[in-house]
N, C-alpha and C positions, 0 to 999 in steps of 0.2 A: 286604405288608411290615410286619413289628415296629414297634412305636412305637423300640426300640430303634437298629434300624437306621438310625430316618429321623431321630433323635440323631444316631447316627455319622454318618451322608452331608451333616448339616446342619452339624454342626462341624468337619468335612472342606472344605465349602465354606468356613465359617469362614475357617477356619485361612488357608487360599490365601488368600483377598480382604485378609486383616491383612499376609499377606505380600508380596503384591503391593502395598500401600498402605506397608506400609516402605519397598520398594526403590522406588517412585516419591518416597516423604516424602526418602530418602537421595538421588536423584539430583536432585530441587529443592532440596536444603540445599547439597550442593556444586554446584551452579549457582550457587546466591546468594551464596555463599563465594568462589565466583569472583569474580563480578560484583563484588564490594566490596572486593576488596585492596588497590584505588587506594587507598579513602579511607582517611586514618590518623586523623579525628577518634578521641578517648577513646570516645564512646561506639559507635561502627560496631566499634572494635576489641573490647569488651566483648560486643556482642553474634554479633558473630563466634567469641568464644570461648568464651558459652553454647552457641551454634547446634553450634559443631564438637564440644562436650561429649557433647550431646544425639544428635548423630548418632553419634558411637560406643558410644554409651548401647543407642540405636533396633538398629545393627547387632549388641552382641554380644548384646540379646533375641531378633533373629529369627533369629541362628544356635545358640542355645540353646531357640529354641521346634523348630528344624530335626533336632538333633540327639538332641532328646526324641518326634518322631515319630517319625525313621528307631528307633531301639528301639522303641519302641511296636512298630512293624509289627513288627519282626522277633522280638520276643517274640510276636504273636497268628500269626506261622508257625510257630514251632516249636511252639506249643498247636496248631495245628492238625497239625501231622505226628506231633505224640506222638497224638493222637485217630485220626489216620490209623493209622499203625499199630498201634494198640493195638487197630483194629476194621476191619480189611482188606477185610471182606466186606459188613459194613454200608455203608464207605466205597463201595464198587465199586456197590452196590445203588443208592445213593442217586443215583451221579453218574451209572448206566444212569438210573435214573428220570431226570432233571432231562434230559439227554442226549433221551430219548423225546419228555418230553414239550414239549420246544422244537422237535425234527423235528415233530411232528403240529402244535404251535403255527404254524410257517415253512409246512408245505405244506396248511394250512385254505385254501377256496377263497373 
């Protein structure tokens, strides 16, 4: 594997773990939102309405970090089907090789 690749598959990881850590950071912030509607001191109200800030802040970053990978991929398909069909035969070569040699890979004894 590329040093390239192991970039890609590392901030791919990335990406999921920030995303997953939003939407638990977003599902603890409306529990505690919850939790404190009773109290109406000044300052629980104040920080209720940082907190609620911050979580619509947090949510429309991770649907615009969402929204910036789905393009992403879908621009590195259609690079890959212009490359596809621009070299049909190389393409067929390459996926027989790989195709081969993961058979011989699978039935080594």
């Amino acid at each position: 594997m590329n040093p390239e690749e192991l970039t890609t598959d590392h901030s791919a990881l990335a990406r999921e773990r920030v995303y997953a850590d939003l939407r638990a950071l977003s599902r603890d912030a409306e529990d505690l939102l919850r939790a404190t509607a009773g109290d109406m001191s000044e300052k629980a109200k104040e920080a209720r309405s940082k907190v609620a800030e911050a979580l619509e802040r947090a949510r429309n970053t991770c649907d615009s970090l969402q929204e910036k990978s789905a393009a992403n991929a879908q621009v590195a398909a259609q690079k890959a089907d212009t490359v596809i069909r621009a070299h049909p035969y190389e393409s067929m070569g390459i996926a027989f090789g790989i195709g081969l040699l993961i058979g011989v890979l699978v039935n080594r004894k």
